[in-house]
N, C-alpha and C positions, 0 to 999 in steps of 0.2 A: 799368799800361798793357798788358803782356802778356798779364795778368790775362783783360782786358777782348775780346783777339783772341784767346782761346784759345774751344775746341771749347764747351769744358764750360760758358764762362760763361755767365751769368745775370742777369738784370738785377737789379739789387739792392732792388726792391720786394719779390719773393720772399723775403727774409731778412729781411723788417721782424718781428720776435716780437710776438705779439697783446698787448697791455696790459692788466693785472687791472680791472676795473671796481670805482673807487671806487664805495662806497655812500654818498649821502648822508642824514646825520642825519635822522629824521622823530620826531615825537610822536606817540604813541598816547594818545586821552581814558582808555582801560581803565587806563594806565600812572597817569594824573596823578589818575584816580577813584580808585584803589587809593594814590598816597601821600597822599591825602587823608584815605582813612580808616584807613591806617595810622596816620599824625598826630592823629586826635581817638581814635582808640583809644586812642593814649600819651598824650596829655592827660587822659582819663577816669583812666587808673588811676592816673597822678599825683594827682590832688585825690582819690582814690578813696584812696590813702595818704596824705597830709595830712590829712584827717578821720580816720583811722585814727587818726593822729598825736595829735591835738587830744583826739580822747575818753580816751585813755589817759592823759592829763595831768588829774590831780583837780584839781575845782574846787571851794572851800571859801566861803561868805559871811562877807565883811570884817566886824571889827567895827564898832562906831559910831566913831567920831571923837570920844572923850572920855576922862574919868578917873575918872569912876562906874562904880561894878558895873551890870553890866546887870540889870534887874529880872525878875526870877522870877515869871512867873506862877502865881497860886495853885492847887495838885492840887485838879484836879474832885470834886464830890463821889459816893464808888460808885453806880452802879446797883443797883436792887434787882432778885433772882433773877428767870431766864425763870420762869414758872408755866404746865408745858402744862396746854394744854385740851383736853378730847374731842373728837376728831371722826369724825364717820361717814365710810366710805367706800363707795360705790355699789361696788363689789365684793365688797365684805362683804354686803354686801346680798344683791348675787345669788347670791352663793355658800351663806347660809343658805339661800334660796330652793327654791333648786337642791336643796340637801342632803335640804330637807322634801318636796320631788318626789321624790326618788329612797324615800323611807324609805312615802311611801304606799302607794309604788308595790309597790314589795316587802311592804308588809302587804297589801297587795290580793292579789296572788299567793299569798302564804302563804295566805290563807282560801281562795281560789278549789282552790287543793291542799288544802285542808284538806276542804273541801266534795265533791270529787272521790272522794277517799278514802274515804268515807262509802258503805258499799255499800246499794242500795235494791235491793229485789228487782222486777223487773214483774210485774204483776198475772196471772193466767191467764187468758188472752182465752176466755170463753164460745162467743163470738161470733163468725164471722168479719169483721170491721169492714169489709171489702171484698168482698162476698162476688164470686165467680166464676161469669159465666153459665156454664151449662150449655151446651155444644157438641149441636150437633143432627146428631143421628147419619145419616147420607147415605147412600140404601141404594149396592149396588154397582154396579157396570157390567155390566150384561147384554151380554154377546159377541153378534152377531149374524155369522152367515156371509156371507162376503164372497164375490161372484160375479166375478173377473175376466175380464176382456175377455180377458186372458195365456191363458188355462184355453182357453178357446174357441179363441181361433185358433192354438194348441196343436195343438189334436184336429181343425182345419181345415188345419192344414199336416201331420198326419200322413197323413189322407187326400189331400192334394194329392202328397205326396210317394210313396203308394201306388199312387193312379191314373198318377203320371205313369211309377213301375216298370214297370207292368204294361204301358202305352203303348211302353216302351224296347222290353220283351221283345218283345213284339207286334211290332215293328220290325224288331226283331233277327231274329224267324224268319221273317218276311216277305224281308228281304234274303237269309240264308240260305237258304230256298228259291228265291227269283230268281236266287242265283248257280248254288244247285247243277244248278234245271233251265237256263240261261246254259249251263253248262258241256257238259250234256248235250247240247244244241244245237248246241254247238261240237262235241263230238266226235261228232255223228252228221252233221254236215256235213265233220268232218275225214275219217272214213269213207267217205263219201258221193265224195269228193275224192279222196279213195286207191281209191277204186272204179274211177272214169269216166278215172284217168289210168294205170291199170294195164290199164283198158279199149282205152283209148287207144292204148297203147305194142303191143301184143299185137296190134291192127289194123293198126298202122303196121309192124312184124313181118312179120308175115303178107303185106303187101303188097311189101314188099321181097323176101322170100322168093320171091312171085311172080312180081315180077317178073325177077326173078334166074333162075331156071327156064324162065320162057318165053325169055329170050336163052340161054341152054344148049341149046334147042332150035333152037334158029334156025341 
């Protein structure tokens, strides 16, 4: 009861312990197919040993049922001896055959070397049996002098290139003389210039002079 008002308790379904799961029995067909043929297995090698059993026990045929000797059949009378007889064999055959091919053959070789052997001279050909035309003798190649066009305007550009020297020069002292008489020009006018402005200055001079003199006087 105290149990039941204290703090801690708990109701007692909490404490129930879970219960192991019985398994129930089941049959498997692989179980009952297997002691199936484990049972006709053991069956076979059962009678598989009793047959075993049974032959290993000799079995003899009973006599007759009586008080007589049993009767003896009379010994046959011998055969007379085998007597072979010849016979051919297609192998023997072929193989004479065979043996007479190979022996011609080699007598034919032998003469054909025998024959070979035999030295013949050849005859001295008189003649030539082929004879060889004659080659026709082809005179030679006559050179003739060749005129090229190269030659010509050659001796056309040494003249172009002469005339057009002589054209330079020609130029040359043509400007050269236009500069030197230019220059001459120039300094007779640079002359000419230093002339009329030393003309000039000497005027102008002169005039100051005078006029400076005439106020002296004054």
């Amino acid at each position: 009861m105290f149990d039941k008002l204290s703090l801690n308790s708990e109701s007692q379904d909490n404490h129930l312990l879970p219960r192991n799961t019985a398994p129930n029995p089941f049959h498997l067909h692989t179980e009952e197919r297997g002691a199936e043929k484990e049972r006709r297995l053991a069956m076979e090698l059962e009678r598989k040993k009793m047959e075993d059993e049974l032959a290993r026990v000799p079995k003899a045929t009973p006599y007759p049922y009586t008080t007589d000797y049993p009767v003896v059949p009379p010994r046959p009378n011998p055969k007379p001896s085998t007597r072979p007889e010849p016979f051919q064999l297609e192998s023997l055959v072929r193989h004479e055959e065979e043996m007479q091919k190979e022996m011609e053959d080699r007598l034919r070789k032998e003469s054909e070397e025998a024959q070979m052997r035999i030295f013949k001279a050849q005859p001295v050909l008189k003649e030539d049996p082929i004879p060889v035309p004659e080659k026709v003798r082809i005179p030679l190649t006559e050179v003739q002098q060749i005129h090229l066009h190269v030659d010509h305007r050659a001796v056309d550009r040494k003249e172009f290139d002469q005339k057009v020297k002589q054209k330079e020069m020609m130029y040359k002292r043509y400007r050269e003389e236009s500069e030197a008489a230019k220059m001459i020009e120039e300094e007779k006018a640079l002359k000419q210039l230093r002339r009329t402005m030393v003309a000039g200055s000497l005027v102008e001079t002169a005039g100051k002079v005078g006029v400076s003199s005439g106020s002296g006087n004054l």
